[in-house]
C-alpha positions as a Python dict, from the first residue, in 0.01 Angstrom:
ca = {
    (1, 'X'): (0, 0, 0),
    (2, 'X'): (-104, 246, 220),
    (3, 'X'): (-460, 293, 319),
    (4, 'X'): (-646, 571, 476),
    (5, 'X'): (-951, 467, 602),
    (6, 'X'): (-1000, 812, 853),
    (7, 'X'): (-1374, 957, 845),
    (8, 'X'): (-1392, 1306, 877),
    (9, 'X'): (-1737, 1485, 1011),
    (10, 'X'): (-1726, 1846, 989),
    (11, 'X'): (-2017, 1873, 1236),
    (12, 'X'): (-2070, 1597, 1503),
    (13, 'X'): (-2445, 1644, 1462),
    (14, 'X'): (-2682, 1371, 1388),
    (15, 'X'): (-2820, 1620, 1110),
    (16, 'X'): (-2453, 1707, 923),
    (17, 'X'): (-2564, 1880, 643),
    (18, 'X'): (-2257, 1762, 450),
    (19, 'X'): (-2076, 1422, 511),
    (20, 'X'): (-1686, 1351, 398),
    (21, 'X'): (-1559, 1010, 433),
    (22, 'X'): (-1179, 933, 309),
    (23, 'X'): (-1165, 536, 148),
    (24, 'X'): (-790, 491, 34),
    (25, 'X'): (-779, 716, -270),
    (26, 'X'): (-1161, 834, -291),
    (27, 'X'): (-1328, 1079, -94),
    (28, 'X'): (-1697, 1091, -71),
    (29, 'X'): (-1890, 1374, -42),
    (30, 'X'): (-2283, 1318, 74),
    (31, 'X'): (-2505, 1629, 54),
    (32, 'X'): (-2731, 1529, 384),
    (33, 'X'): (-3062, 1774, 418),
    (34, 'X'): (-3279, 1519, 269),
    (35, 'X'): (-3579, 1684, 410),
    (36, 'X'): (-3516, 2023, 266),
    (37, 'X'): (-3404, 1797, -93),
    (38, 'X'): (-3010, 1867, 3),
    (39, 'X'): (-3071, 2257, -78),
    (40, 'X'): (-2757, 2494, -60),
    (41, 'X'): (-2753, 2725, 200),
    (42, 'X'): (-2434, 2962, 314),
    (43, 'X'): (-2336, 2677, 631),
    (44, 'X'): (-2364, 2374, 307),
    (45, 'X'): (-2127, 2652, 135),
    (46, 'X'): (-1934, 2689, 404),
    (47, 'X'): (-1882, 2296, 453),
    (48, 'X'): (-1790, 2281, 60),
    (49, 'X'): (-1560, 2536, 104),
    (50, 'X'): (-1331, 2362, 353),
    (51, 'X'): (-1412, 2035, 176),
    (52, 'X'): (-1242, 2191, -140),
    (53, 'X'): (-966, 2336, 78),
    (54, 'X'): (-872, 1977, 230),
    (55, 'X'): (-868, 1807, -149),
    (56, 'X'): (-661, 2056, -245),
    (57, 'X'): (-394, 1968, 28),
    (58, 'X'): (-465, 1583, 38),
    (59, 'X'): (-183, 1460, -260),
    (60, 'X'): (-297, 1068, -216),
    (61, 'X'): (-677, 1189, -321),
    (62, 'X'): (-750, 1059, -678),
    (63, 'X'): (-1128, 1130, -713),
    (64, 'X'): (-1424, 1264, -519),
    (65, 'X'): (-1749, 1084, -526),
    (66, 'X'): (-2021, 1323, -507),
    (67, 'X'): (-2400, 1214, -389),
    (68, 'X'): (-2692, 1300, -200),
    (69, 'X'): (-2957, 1182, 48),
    (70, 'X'): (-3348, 1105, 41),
    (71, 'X'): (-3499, 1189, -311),
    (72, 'X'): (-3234, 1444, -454),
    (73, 'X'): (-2902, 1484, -565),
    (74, 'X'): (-2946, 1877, -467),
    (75, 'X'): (-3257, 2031, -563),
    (76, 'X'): (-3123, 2400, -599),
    (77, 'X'): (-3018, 2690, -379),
    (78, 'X'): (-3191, 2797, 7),
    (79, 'X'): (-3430, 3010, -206),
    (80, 'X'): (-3655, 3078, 137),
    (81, 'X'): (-3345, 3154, 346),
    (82, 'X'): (-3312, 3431, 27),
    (83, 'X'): (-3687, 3530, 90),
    (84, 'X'): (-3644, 3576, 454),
    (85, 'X'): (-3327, 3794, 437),
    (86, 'X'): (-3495, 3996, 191),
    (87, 'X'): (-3722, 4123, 447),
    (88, 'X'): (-3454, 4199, 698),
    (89, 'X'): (-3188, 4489, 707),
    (90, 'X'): (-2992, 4291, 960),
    (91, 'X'): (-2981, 3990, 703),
    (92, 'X'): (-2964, 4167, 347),
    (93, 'X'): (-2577, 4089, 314),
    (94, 'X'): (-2704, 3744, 213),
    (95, 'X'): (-2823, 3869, -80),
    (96, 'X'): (-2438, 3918, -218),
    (97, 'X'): (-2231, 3679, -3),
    (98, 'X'): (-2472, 3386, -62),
    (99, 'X'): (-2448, 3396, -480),
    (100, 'X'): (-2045, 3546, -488),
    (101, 'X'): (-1926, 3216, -199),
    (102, 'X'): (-2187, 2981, -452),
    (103, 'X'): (-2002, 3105, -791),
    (104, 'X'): (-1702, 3057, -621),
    (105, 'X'): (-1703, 2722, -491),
    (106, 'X'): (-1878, 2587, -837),
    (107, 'X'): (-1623, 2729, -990),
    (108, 'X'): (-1358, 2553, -791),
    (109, 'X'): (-1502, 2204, -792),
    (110, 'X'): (-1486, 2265, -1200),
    (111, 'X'): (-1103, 2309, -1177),
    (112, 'X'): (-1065, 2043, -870),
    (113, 'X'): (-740, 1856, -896),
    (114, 'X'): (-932, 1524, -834),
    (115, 'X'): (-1159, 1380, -1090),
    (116, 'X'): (-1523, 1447, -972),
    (117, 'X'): (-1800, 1174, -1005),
    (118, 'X'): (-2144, 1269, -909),
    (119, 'X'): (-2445, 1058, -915),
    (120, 'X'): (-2729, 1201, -984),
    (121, 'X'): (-3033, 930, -813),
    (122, 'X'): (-3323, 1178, -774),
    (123, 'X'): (-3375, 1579, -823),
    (124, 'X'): (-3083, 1781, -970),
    (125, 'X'): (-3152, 2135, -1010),
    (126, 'X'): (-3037, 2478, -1021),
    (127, 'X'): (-2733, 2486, -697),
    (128, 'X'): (-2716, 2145, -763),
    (129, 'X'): (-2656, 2150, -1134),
    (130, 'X'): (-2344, 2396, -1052),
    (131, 'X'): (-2158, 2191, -814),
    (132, 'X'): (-2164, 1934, -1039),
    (133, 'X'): (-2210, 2008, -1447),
    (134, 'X'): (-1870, 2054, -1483),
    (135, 'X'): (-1761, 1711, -1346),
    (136, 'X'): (-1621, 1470, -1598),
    (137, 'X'): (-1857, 1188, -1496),
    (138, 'X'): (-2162, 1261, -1428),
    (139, 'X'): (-2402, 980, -1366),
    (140, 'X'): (-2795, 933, -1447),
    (141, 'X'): (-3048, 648, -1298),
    (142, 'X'): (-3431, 596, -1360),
    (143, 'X'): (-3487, 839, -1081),
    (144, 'X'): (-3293, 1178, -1244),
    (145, 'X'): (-3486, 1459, -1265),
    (146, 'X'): (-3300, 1774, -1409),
    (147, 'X'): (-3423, 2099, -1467),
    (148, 'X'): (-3289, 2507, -1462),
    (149, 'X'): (-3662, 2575, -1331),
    (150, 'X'): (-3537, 2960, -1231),
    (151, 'X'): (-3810, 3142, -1518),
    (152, 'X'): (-4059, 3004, -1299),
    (153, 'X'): (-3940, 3221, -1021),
    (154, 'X'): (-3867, 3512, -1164),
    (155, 'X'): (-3490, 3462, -1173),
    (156, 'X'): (-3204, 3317, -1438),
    (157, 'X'): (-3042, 2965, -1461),
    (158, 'X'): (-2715, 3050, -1286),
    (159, 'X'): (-2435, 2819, -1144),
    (160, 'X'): (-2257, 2853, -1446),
    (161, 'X'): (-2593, 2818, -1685),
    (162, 'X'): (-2462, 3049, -1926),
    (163, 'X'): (-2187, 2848, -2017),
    (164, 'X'): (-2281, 2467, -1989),
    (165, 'X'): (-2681, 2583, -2171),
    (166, 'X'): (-2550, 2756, -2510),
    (167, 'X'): (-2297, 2428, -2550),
    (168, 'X'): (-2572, 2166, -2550),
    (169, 'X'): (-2690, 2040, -2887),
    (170, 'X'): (-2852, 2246, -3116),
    (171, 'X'): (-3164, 2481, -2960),
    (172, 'X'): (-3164, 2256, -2613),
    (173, 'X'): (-3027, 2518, -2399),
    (174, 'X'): (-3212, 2776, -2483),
    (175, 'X'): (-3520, 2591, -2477),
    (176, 'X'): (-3434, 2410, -2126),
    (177, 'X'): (-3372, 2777, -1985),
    (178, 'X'): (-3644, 2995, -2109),
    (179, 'X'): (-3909, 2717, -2060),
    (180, 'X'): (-3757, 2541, -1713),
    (181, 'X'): (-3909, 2214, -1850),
    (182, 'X'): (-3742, 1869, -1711),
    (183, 'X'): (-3551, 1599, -1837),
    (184, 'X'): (-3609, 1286, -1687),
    (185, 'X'): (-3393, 925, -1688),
    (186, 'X'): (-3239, 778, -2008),
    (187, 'X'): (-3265, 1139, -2155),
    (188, 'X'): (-3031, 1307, -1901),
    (189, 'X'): (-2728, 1100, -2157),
    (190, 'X'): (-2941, 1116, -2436),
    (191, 'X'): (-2909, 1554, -2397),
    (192, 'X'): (-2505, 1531, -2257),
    (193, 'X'): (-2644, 1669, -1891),
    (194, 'X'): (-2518, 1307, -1781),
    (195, 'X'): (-2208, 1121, -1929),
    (196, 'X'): (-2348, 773, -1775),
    (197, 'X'): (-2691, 599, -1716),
    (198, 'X'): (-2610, 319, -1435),
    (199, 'X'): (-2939, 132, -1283),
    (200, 'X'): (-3053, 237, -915),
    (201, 'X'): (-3000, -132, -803),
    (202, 'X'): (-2644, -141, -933),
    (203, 'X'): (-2529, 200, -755),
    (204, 'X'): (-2409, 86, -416),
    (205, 'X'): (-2198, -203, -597),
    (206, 'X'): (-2072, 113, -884),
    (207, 'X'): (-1996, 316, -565),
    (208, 'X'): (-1810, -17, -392),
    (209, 'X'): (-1619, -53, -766),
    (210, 'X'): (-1486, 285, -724),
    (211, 'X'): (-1381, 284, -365),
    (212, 'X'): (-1217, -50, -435),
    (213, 'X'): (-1025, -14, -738),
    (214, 'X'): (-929, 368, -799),
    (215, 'X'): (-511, 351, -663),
    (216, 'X'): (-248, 617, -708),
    (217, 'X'): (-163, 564, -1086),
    (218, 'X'): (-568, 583, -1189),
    (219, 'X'): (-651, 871, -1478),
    (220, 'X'): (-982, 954, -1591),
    (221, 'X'): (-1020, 694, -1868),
    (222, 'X'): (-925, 402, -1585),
    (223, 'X'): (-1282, 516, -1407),
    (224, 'X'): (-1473, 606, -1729),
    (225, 'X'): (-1422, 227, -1791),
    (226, 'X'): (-1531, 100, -1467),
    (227, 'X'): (-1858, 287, -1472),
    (228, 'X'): (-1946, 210, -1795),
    (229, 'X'): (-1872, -151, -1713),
    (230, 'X'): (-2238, -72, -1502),
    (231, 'X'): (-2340, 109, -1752),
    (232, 'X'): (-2691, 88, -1990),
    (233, 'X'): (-2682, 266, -2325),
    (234, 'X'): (-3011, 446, -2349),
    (235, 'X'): (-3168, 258, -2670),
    (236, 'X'): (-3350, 505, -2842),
    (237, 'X'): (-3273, 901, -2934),
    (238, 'X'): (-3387, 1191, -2764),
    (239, 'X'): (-3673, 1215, -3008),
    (240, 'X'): (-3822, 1558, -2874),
    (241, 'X'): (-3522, 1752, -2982),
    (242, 'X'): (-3681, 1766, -3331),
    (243, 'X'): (-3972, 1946, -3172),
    (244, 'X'): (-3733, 2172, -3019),
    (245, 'X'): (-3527, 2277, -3365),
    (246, 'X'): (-3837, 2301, -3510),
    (247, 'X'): (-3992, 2597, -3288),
    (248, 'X'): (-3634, 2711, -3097),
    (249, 'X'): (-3391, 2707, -3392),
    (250, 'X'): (-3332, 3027, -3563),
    (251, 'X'): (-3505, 3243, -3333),
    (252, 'X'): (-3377, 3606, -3266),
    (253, 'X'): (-3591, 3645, -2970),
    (254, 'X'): (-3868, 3508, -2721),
    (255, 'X'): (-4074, 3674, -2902),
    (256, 'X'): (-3964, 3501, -3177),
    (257, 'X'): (-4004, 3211, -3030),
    (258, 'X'): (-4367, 3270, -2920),
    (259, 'X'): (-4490, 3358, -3298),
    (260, 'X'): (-4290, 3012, -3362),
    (261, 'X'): (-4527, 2811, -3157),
    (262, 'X'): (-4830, 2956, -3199),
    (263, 'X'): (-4762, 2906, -3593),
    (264, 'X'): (-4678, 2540, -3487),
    (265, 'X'): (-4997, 2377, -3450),
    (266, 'X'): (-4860, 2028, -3288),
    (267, 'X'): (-5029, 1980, -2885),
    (268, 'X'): (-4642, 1976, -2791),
    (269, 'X'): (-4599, 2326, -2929),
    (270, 'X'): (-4928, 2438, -2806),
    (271, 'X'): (-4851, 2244, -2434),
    (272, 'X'): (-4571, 2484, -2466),
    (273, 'X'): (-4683, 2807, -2539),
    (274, 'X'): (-4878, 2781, -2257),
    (275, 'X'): (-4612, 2675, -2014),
    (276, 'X'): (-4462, 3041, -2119),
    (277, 'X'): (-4758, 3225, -2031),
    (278, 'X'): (-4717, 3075, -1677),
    (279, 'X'): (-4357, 3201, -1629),
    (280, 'X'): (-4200, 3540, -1593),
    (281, 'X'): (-4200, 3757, -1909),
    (282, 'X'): (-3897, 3941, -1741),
    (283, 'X'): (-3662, 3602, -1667),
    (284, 'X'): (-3751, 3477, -1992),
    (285, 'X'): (-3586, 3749, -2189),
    (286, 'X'): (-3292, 3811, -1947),
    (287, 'X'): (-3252, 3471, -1993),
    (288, 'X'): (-3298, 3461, -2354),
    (289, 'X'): (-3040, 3737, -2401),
    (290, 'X'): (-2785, 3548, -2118),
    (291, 'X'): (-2798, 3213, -2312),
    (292, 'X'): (-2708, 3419, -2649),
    (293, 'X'): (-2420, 3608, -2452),
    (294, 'X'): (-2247, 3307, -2274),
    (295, 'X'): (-2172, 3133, -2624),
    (296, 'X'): (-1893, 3311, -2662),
    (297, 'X'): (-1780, 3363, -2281),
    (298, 'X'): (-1500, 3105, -2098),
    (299, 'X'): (-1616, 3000, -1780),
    (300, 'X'): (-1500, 3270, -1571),
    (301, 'X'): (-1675, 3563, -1719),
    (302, 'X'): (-1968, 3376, -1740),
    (303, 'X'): (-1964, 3348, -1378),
    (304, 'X'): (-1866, 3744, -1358),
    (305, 'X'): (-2226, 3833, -1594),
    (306, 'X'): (-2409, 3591, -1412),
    (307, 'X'): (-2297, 3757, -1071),
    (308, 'X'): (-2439, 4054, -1168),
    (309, 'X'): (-2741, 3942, -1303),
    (310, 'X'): (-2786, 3804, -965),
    (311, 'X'): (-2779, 4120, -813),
    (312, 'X'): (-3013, 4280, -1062),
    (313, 'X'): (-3218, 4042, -938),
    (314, 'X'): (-3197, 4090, -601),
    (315, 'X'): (-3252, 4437, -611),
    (316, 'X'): (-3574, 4421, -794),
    (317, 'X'): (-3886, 4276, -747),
    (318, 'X'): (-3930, 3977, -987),
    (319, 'X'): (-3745, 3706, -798),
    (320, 'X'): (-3877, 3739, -448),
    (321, 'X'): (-4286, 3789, -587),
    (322, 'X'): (-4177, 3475, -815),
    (323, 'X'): (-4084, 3285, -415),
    (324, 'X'): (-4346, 3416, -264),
    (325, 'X'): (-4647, 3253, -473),
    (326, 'X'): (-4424, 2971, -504),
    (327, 'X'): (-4249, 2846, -173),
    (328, 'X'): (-4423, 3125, 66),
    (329, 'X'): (-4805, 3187, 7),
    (330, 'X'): (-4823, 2896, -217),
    (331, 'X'): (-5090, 3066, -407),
    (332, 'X'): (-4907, 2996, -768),
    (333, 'X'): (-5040, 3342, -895),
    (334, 'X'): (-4747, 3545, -917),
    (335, 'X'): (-4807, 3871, -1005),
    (336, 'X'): (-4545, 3934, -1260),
    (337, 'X'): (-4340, 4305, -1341),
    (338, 'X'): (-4469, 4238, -1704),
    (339, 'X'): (-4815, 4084, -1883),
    (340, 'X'): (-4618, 3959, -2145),
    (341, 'X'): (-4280, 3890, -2307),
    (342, 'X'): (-4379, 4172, -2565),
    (343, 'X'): (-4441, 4414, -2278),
    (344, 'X'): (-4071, 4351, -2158),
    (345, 'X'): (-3878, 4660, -2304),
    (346, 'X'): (-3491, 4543, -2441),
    (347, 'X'): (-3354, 4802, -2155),
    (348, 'X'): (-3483, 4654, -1908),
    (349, 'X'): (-3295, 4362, -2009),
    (350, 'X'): (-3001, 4496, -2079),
    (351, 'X'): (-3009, 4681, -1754),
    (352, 'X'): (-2996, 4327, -1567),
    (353, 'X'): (-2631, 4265, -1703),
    (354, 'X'): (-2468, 4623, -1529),
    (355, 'X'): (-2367, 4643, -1231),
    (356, 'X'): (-2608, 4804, -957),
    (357, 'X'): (-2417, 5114, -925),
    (358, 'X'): (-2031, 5189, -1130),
    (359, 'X'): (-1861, 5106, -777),
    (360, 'X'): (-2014, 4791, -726),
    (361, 'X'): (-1749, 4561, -714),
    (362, 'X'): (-1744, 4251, -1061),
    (363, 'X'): (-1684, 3877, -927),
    (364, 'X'): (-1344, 3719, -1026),
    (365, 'X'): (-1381, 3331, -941),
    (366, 'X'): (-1014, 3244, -1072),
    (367, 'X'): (-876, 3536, -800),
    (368, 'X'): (-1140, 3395, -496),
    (369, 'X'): (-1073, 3023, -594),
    (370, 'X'): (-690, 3115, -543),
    (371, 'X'): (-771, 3292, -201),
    (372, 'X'): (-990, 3018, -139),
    (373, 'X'): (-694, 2770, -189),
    (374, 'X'): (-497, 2978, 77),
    (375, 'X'): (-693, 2947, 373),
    (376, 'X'): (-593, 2666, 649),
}
């Protein structure tokens, strides 16, 4: 049998942000910015891109193995590099190009023509949820952390949020997106954010497993057996979803959901209620109101609403003051558009899903994925 065993580098520097080795039918894919928690940035993007590109044209690839370096799988998008360009004329394209390339190349890697395994040892959150939620196996250990943390920035759990959030059980999604609160381990399968929980210690012998044994007649069931043969079944339920029904189901609003918890007099409800009062009053609604709209969306016009919320964001204020007392001053005392969620008027919201102006041009991922797929 034939065996390619070529390494490919798409930068010869010691500090490749993204690493692609080729092992007979499996191609791994290494996020490597393990200082900056494997964060996306437009050259990561740009690496992904081609990456995608080259699977596409590469017939003997079966799978892709998707990991990261240090402490995180990928802990979100560049949101500094965001900051920064903010400030500058010269840079402001960012602002567009950096969320439509993103949508774009999540978007592909969900309709990849190899079966996608990502392991998920450390932080996985916003950018790094969208690269890989829509992978068939998806695989926890005892150091996953997950969250859509964007209401504590002032922004919206994109990536594809709209869809994969409403389609969790019950109340979860909207609960994990207005609040941004983490799940952690066991309950990553417990929630269906992972499909797999696989030890820390067993992950390098998993990853050998793979390598070894996926050939040129393996489907998807053939490697859902061999990583559940390193597999642990979580043992017990995720217990806090009745907490969640209790104050998240049947609610028509945040609002609603407010007047839920403050009627709820458990310390959980009370813990969160004042979580809320911590994040934007602005996000939470849009985010409310996204979560509600994406239920009945496919994937692609979810991607097309949450490109222009993105850009509703970036022309306003909320996100960047949201950065700034988080990742820039440091001071955690943002200084929110609104008090309150009650303050928050419904146009404003609404607003957020337009487009900036009636010429501004809508995002079609299924058209860029094919141009995508085009390019040498």
């Amino acid at each position: 049998m034939l065996r390619r065993v070529l390494t490919r580098l798409f930068t010869t520097a010691e500090e490749a942000p993204l690493l692609i080795s080729d092992h007979s039918f499996v191609s791994q894919v290494k996020l490597y910015k393990p200082k900056a928690l494997n964060s996306l940035d437009l050259e990561m993007i740009s690496l992904l891109e081609q990456a995608i590109i080259n699977f596409h044209k590469d017939p003997e690839n079966k799978a892709c193995l998707f990991l990261g370096s240090g402490k995180a799988f990928c802990a979100g998008g560049d949101i500094r590099a965001l900051y920064m360009a903010k400030q500058s004329e010269e840079n402001a394209y960012i602002l567009s190009e950096f969320f439509k390339r993103e949508y774009i190349v999540d978007y592909a890697l969900a309709k990849l023509n190899q079966i996608q395994i990502c392991i998920y040892d450390g932080i996985v959150m916003g950018g790094g949820v969208g690269i890989s939620i829509h992978a068939p196996i998806r695989i926890a250990t005892e150091n996953s952390v997950f969250a859509m943390p964007e209401s504590g920035i002032g922004f919206f759990p994109d990536v594809g949020g709209s869809y994969f959030l409403p389609r969790l059980e019950g109340s979860l999604g909207v609960y994990l997106g207005v609040t941004g609160s983490r799940l952690a381990g066991h309950q990553l399968v417990q929630t269906g954010i992972a499909t797999h929980f696989v030890s820390k210690d067993k992950i390098s012998a998993l990853r050998d497993a793979l390598i070894r044994d996926i050939n040129s007649n393996t489907k998807l069931e053939d490697i859902q057996q061999i990583v559940e043969s390193f597999s642990d079944k979580p043992q017990e339920p995720f217990t806090e979803l009745e907490d969640i029904e209790r104050c998240f189901n049947g609610a028509n609003s945040v609002e609603h959901i407010y007047k839920k918890l403050e009627e709820d007099s458990t310390d959980w409800a009370q813990k969160k209620l004042k979580r809320l009062e911590l994040l934007s009053p602005l996000s939470q609604k849009v985010i409310f109101e996204q979560v509600k709209r994406g239920k009945n969306l496919s994937l692609e016009d979810c991607f097309a609403m949450e490109y222009r919320l993105s850009q509703q964001f970036m022309a306003g204020k909320e996100f960047f003051e949201g950065v700034r007392s988080t990742i820039i001053d440091k001071d955690k005392s943002p200084v929110w558009e609104y008090k309150n969620v009650f303050e928050v008027p419904q146009e404003a919201v609404f607003r957020h899903f337009e487009k900036i102006t009636p010429d501004s041009p809508d995002l079609d991922v299924k058209i860029e994925r094919e141009e995508l797929l085009k390019r040498p």
